[in-house]
Residue, then its C-alpha position, 0 to 999 in steps of 0.5 A: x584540123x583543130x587546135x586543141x587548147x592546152x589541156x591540163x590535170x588539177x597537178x597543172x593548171x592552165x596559167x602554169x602550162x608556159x610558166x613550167x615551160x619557159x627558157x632563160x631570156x636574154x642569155x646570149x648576144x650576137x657575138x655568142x650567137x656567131x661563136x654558136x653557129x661557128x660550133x656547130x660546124x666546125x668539126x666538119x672542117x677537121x675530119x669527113x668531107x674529104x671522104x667526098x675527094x673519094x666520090x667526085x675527085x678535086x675538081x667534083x669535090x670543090x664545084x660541090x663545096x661551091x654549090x653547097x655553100x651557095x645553098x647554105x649562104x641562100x638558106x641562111x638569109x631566108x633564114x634570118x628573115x624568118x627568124x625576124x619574123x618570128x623569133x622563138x624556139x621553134x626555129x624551122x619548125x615555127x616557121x614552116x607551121x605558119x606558111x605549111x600548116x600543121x604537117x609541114x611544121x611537124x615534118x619540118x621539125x622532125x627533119x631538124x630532129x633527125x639531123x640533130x640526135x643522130x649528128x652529136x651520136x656520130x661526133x661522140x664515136x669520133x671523139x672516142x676515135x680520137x681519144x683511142x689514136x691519142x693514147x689519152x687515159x689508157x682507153x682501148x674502148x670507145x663507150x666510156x668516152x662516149x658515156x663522159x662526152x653526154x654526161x659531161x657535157x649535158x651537165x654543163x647544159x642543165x647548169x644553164x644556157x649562158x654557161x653552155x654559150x660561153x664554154x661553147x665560145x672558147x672551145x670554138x674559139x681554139x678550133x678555130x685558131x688551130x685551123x688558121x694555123x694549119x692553114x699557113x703551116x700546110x700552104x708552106x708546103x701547097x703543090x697545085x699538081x697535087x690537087x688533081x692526083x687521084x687516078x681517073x675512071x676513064x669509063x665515067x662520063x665527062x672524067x678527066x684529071x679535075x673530075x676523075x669520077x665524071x660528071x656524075x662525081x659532083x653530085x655524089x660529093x654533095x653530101x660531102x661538100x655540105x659538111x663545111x656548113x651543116x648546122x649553121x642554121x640551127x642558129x635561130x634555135x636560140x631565139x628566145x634566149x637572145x637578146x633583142x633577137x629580131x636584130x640580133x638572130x639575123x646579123x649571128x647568122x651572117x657572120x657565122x656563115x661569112x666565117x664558115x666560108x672562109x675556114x671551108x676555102x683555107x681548110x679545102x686548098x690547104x689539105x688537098x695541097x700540101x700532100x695530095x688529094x689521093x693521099x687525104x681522101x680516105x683519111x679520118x684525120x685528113x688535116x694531120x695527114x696533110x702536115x706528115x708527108x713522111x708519115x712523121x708526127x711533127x709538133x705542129x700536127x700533134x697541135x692540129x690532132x688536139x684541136x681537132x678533139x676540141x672542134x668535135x668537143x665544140x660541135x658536139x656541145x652545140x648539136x645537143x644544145x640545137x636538138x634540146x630546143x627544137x625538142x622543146x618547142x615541138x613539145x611545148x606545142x602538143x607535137x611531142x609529149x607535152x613533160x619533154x618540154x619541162x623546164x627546170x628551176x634554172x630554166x633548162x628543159x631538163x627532159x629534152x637534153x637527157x631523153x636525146x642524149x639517152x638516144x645519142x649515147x645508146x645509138x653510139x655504144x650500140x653501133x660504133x658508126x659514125x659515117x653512117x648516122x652523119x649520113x642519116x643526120x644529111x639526108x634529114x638536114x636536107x629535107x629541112x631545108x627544102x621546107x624552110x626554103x619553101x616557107x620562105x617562099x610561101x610567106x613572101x607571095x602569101x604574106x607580103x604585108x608582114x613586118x619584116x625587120x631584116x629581109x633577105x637580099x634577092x628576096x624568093x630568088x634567093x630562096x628558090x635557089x636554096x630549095x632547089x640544090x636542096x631537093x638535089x642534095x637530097x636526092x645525092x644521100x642516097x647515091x653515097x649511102x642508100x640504107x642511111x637514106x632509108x633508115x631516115x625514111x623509115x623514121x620518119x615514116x614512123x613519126x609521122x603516123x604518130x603525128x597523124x594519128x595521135x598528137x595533131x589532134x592534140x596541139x596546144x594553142x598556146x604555144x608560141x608558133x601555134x599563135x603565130x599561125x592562129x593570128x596568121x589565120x584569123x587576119x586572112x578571114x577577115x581579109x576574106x570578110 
């Protein structure tokens, strides 16, 4: 295959392609990179896993969270290797392209994609939930805040890069605070015989108390056990925007990810503890729940239900942000329509949040379903991170001589560890939802014929990770020579 250099009209000369395609440098420093990673997960922690308590029971549930975290603490430092190496807006994508080529950065990338449309999709129809159940504004109807939530909140994005990070920052930060104070207020109340009070399936092998649904019950709470954690990795998203990023990627993805395992342990133990693991398996406020054991709203529960409309705000804000620069940079390089990746006189790419966020906001309003699209986001979020995992690997046997600022501890074990509970995370979507699973599969099925048939031929050179790669190339040719 042939990488076409950048083509361009008399409207767009050739020295003016990456001039018009430029993001802000320098926005963000570390601690607004971790408060970033932090956002895009901490919604999880108010609302969704406990859906897992339902499929695997306590026990399955937590040996779930345990090997998801161990995939995502694995992944993550694959990642901030990787993201050393080559610190741009591609992210996953631009590392898959120069150790899988062309068609694995293009599947890498459109996996992030997935993940990253459908997931803010799904938290906006949660924020209407909310909305609704706190009797806010007199809405009985979830469009509006829909509609408010991408406007809004897009338009803070297209104000600039910095901005977004710090707004970002502080509404985090309140989610946050919430959860610790949760946390001391539910363990006040925590009764270990309560975490194993879901009846058990005696028919399923290997049940008992711990593991009511079996064996089998573990592996169906992946996806579940995954929410604690989906989308820390969309940190390095925000390299061209960083500060000395070399540095300062790797060190945000650790202490997002440290942070992110202790909230999942006090969040977890807290809630299962303090009313039960039957009680809060099926809740869509399972924190709330946990702190009424009567069914009374108390003071400190009216808290937690506000802030856990801020900690879907937070990821919210921050998933539409990883999508516009993954966008952005499949764009950029001719993988997507090359006007998507258009920047505005404040170095936003203004086309790249609006066209999601139209996407998102028709998806919500059409379809209501949030559980379903989060499950699609999961089954394309673990498809990406077998591939990053995998590139990891790739570039670590084929490349051992590349500069590598920060390496990861364990170096390929640590990334073959991640790619197989991934492959088996993978294969666990379709035992908790088979048709989010299959819409996935047949978006994907569909961008990749494009890509096969149309934008491959197409690609810009110029592009930052098609360079990286072209380098990548021309060094093993005359290696060869």
């Amino acid at each position: 295959m042939t990488v076409e250099s950048t083509k361009t009209s008399a409207a767009e000369p050739a020295d003016d392609y990456l001039e018009r395609r430029t993001l802000r440098r320098g926005s963000a420093g570390w601690l607004l990179l971790t408060g970033l990673g932090v956002a895009y997960v901490v919604s999880g922690d108010f609302s969704g896993w406990n859906f897992g308590l339902a499929e695997g029971g306590f026990g399955g549930l937590a040996i779930a969270m345990a090997l998801m975290g161990v995939m995502y603490a694995c992944m993550v430092f694959s990642l901030a290797e990787l993201s050393s190496v080559l610190p741009t807006a591609g992210g996953g994508y631009g590392f898959a392209r120069r150790a899988l080529g062309p068609w694995g950065g293009f599947l890498t990338g459109t996996a992030i994609l997935i993940e990253y449309i459908l997931a803010p999709a799904a938290i906006s129809i949660f924020i209407g939930d909310y909305v609704e159940s706190l009797g806010l504004f007199g809405l009985t109807s979830g469009w509006p805040v829909y509609l408010a939530c991408f406007v809004v909140f897009i338009g803070i994005h297209l104000w600039g890069v910095g901005e977004a990070l710090r707004f970002s920052f502080v509404v985090t930060g309140i989610a946050v605070a919430a959860l610790l104070v949760f946390a001391v207020g539910a363990f006040m109340d925590f009764d270990a015989s309560k975490l194993n009070d879901i009846p058990v399936e005696a028919d399923a092998f290997g049940s008992n108390s711990w593991l009511p649904m079996g064996l089998l019950g573990i592996w169906a709470a992946f996806p579940f056990g995954m929410w604690f954690f989906l989308g820390v990795e969309g940190v390095p998203l925000a390299a061209e925007e960083t500060k000395d990023p070399a540095r300062t990627l790797p060190r945000a993805i650790r202490w997002s990810m440290a942070i992110l395992v202790v909230l999942a342990l006090l969040t977890f133990f807290a809630s299962a503890g303090a009313r039960g693991a039957n009680a809060i398996q099926d809740a869509g406020n399972p924190l709330v729940e946990a702190l009424q054991p009567g069914g009374e709203a108390t003071a400190l529960s009216r808290i937690v239900n506000y802030a856990g409309l801020a900690g879907l705000v937070a990821s919210f804000f921050s998933l539409i942000y990883a999508g516009s620069r993954q966008l952005f940079a499949l764009s950029r390089a001719g993988y997507l329509p090359r006007f998507l990746s258009l920047t505005s006189s404040r170095k936003a790419p203004y086309l790249g949040l609006l066209v999601p966020g139209a996407i998102g906001f028709g998806l919500a309003a059409a379809t209501g379903d949030g559980a379903r699209m989060l499950n699609v986001a999961v089954f394309g979020a673990t498809i990406s991170y077998a591939l990053m995992s995998l590139s990891h690997i790739v570039l670590r046997r084929r490349e051992p001589g590349l500069e590598r600022p920060y390496r990861t501890p364990g170096g390929m074990l640590t990334s073959s560890v991640a790619l197989v509970l991934a492959c088996s995370a993978l294969v666990a979507t379709f035992l908790v939802d088979v048709t989010a699973a299959l819409i996935a599969l047949g978006v994907y099925v569909v961008a990749i014929a494009y890509f096969g048939i149309y934008s491959r031929k197409r690609l810009v050179a110029r592009a930052p990770e098609e360079e990286f790669a072209a380098l990548a190339a021309a060094e093993a040719e005359l290696e060869r020579d």
